[in-house]
C-alpha positions, -999 to 999 in steps of 0.1 A, spaced: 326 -112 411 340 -77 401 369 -86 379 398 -61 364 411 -73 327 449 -56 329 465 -53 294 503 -44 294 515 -23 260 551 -13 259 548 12 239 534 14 201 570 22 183 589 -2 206 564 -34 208 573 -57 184 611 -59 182 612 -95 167 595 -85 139 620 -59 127 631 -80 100 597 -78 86 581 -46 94 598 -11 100 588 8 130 564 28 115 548 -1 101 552 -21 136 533 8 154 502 2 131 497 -34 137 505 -27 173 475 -3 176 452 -27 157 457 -52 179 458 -36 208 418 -24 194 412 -61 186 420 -71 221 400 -42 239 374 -46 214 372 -83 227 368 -71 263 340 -43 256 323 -78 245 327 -96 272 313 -99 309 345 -78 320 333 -45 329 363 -27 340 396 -29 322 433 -11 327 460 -4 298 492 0 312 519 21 287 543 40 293 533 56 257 507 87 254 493 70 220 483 39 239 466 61 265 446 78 231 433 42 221 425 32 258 402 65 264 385 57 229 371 23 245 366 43 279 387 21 292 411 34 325 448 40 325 481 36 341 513 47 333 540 26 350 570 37 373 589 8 358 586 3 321 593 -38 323 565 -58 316 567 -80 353 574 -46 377 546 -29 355 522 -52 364 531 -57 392 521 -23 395 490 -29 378 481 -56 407 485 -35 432 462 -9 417 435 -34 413 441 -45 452 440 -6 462 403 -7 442 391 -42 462 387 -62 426 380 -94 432 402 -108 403 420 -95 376 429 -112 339 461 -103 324 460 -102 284 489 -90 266 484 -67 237 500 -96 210 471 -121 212 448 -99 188 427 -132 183 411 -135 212 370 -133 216 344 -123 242 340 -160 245 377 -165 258 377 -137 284 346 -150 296 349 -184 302 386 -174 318 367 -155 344 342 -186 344 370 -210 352 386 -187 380 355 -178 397 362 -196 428 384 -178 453 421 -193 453 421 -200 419 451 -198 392 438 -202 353 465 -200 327 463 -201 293 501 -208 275 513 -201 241 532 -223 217 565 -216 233 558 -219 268 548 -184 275 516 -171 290 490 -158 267 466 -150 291 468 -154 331 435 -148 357 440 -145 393 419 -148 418 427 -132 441 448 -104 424 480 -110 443 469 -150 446 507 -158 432 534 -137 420 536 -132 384 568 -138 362 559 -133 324 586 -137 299 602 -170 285 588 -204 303 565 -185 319 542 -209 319 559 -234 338 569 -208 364 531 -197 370 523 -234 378 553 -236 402 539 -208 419 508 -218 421 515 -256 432 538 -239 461 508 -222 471 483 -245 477 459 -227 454 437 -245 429 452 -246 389 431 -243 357 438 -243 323 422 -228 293 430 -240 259 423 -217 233 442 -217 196 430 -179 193 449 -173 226 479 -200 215 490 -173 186 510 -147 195 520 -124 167 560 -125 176 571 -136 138 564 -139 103 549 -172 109 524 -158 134 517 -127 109 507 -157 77 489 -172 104 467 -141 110 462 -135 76 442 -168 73 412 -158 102 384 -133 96 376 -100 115 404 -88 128 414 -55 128 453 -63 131 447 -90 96 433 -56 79 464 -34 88 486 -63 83 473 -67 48 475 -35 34 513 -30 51 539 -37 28 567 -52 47 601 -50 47 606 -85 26 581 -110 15 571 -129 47 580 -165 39 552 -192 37 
């Protein structure tokens, strides 16, 4: 099964909004770039042999083409028309599947993208992986254009809507590395207290705004 891993990056000054209160921009664009390396650096481990970064930011495309990893920059910079985008490139190249893993989930391992791809590898086949709020953390399609996608708040929910409407069979993958999203202080003590990651390294030597709150 030839499968695409799609990871979406706004941009390295304008990820991260909800931790303004934290970090300054400067500081936000660091962490962003460590974990967007933590996540590629995940997939260069993994059985995924071909992965997209989609950014509408030239210094995203820079950390992309140091993994030798492909790149798209987006008509549309919101993250559902952008990969939307994305999808379609992957049906123009005749990918079997594609796995959609957003930049913020700097935890995840080899081990997670593979058994994703493990889960979905029968055709028709929806796996979703949420995050503590109801979002999705990590999404694989099989086919690429099996459902429509609709990331954002309750997205979770939605994605099994659309997949129920469609007859299509519905996995889930359950992964606490994958849960944590790095979207608030919380999520930033949290990383602190796992080893290896490149984004805990940055984090720890930033000085933020105000003491993060335990």
């Amino acid at each position: 099964m030839r499968v695409l891993a799609i990871v979406p990056v706004k941009g390295l000054y304008v990820s991260k909004k909800r931790l303004s209160n934290v970090l300054s921009p400067e500081k936000r664009k660091e962490l962003t770039a460590a974990m967007l390396r933590d996540v590629l650096g995940a997939l260069e481990w993994s059985s995924v042999r071909e992965v997209l970064v989609v950014s509408p930011d030239s210094a995203v495309k820079k950390i992309a083409d140091e993994h030798g990893f492909s790149f798209l920059v987006p008509r549309d910079a919101g993250l559902n028309a952008s990969l939307r985008e994305a999808i379609e490139y992957a049906v123009q190249k005749r990918v079997d599947a594609v796995l959609i893993l957003p930049v913020d989930v700097p935890l995840v391992s080899p081990h997670d993208a593979d058994k994703l791809v493990e889960l979905g590898s029968e055709p028709s086949t929806v796996v979703l992986s949420g995050s503590l709020d109801g979002g999705t953390n990590a999404l694989f399609l099989h086919p690429a254009d099996v459902i429509p996608i609709c990331f954002g708040k309750g997205s979770f929910y939605r994605h099994i809507e659309e997949a129920l409407e469609r007859d299509v069979k519905l996995r889930f993958y359950f992964s606490k590395e994958i849960m944590l999203d790095i979207d608030s202080g919380d999520d930033l003590n949290k990383l602190l207290e796992v080893k290896g990651a490149e984004s805990k390294q940055v984090f720890k030597q930033l000085k933020p705004l105000k003491e993060v709150g335990r």
